[in-house]
C-alpha positions in Angstrom: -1.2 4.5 -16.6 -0.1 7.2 -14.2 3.3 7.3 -12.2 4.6 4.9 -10.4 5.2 5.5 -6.8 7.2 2.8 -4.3 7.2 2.6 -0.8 9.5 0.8 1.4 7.4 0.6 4.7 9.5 -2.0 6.2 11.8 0.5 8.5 9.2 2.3 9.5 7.0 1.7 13.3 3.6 1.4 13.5 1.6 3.1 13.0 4.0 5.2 11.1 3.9 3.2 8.4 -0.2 3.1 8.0 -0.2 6.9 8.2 2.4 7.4 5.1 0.9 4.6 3.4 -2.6 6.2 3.8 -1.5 9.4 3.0 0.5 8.8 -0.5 -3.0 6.8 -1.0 -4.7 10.5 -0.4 -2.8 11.8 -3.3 -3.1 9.3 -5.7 -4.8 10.3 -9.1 -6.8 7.7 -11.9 -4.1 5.6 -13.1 -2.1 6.3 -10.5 0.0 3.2 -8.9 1.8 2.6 -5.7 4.0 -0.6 -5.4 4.5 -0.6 -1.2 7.2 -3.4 0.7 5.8 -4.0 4.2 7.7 -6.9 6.5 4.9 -6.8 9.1 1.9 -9.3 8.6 -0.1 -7.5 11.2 0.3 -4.4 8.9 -0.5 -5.7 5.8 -3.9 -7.1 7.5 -4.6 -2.8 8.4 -3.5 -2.0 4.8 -6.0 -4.3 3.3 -8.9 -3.3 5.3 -8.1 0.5 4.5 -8.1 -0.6 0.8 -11.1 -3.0 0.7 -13.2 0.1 1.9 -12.0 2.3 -0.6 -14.1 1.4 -3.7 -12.1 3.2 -6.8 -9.1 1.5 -5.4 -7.4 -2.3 -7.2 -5.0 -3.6 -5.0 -3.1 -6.9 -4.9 -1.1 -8.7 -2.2 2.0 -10.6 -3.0 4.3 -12.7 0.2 7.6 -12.8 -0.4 10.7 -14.3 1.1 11.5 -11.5 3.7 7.6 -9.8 3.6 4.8 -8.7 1.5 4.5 -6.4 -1.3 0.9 -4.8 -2.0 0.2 -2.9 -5.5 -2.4 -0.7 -5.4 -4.0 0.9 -8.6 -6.2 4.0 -8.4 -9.2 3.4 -11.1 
């Protein structure tokens, strides 16, 4: 496994928060993860069509309590 990066998305606007998401997605390597906090349902629905069309990408959605938490793994 590569590094771990986390995002906390949740004080961030739209689409600010896609954009930075999308982009520390760019940069991710094999191995790679990214553990990202996102309040916002509408924003988790964007997130997870951006990862379902990226193919070497292994992502999972968790709700919590106060919002979501999405792990995505780069394969």
């Amino acid at each position: 496994m590569g590094p771990c990066m986390r995002l906390n998305l949740d004080e961030l606007p739209w689409p600010v928060n896609v954009l930075t998401f999308n982009r520390a997605i760019d940069g991710m390597q094999p191995g790679d993860i990214i553990m990202a906090t996102i309040a916002d349902a509408h924003v988790v629905d964007n997130l997870k069509r951006i990862l379902g069309s990226l193919p070497d990408l292994f992502f999972d959605v968790v709700q919590k309590k106060r919002g979501y938490h999405i792990q995505v793994i780069r394969k």
